[in-house]
N, C-alpha and C positions, 0 to 999 in steps of 0.2 A: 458861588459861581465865580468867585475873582473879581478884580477890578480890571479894567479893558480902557483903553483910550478908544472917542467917540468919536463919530463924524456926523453930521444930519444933510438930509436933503430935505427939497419942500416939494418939487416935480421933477421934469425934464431938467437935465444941463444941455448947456450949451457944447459946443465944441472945446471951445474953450475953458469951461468950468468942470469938464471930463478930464481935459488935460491936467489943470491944479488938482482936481478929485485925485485923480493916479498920483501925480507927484507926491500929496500929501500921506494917499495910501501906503505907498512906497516907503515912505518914510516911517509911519508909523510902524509899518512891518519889521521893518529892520531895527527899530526901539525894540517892540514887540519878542525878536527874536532871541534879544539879546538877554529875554528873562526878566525884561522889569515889568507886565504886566500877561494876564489871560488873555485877551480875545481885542480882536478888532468891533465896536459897536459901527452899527450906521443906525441911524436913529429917521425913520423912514413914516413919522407918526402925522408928517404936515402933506405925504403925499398918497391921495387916492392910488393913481397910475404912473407910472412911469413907460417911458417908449423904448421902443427896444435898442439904442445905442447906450441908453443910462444902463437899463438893465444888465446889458453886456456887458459892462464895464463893469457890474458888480460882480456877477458869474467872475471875469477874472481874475476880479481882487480875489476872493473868496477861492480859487485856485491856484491863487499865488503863494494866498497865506496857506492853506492845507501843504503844500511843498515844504513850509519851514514848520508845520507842527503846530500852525496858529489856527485859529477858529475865528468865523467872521458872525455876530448877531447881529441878525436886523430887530430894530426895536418896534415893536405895535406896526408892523408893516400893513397894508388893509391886503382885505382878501383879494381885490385884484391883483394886486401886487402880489401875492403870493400864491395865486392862479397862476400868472404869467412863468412863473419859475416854473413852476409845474408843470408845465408845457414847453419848456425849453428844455426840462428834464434836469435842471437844477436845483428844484427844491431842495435835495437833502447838503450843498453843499453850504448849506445856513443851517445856525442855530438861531430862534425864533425868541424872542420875551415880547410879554404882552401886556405889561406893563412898566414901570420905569423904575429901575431897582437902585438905592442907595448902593454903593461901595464899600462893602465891609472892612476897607484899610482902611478907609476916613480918608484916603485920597481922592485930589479933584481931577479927574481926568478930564484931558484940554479936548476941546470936541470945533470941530472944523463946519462951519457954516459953509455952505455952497443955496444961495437964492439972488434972485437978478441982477445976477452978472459979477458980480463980489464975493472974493472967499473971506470969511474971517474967523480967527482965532479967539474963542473965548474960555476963560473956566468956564465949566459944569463941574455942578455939585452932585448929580443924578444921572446914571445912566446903568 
């Protein structure tokens, strides 16, 4: 499947933690584009629901990346969540894993925390 740089959420963002979400996504896209990895992860396993301004903001990441050739997984997303796409008529612009896959380079792709109110930058070893 490739190695992918991650992101996670836990529920809703804020206004503000949409805005870093984008900035960061953005950024990774453009890593992303440049060939040094497969796909955008969001790692989506800490949140039942998400509301529909989080949600949108994944729809456009996820058509931002399709414009450069990238591909966005959501990891272990719950069925609501993957209800909800379904009814915005997004579902297909995700790839789905439903459970949490090693990286066959042995590389650690940095995966971007977004929960109360704080972005942070950590290695992961799994995504």
């Amino acid at each position: 499947m490739g190695s992918g740089i991650g992101m996670a959420v836990e529920g809703d963002l804020t206004r503000t933690q949409r805005r870093a979400f984008r900035e960061r996504a953005d950024a990774y896209l453009r890593h992303l584009a440049r060939g040094h990895e497969s796909h955008l992860v969001i790692d989506c396993s800490l949140a039942e629901q998400l509301d529909n301004p989080t949600l949108g903001l994944f729809v456009r990441t996820a058509r931002r990346a399709r414009r450069r050739c990238i591909r966005v997984r959501l990891l272990m997303p719950s069925e609501r969540v993957r209800r909800d796409l379904t009814l915005l008529g997004a579902a297909n612009d995700f790839d789905y894993a439903f459970m949490r896959l090693a990286s066959p380079t042995g590389h650690e792709p940095q995966r971007a925390g977004f929960t109360n109110g704080t972005t942070t930058t950590t290695p992961q070893g799994v995504l």
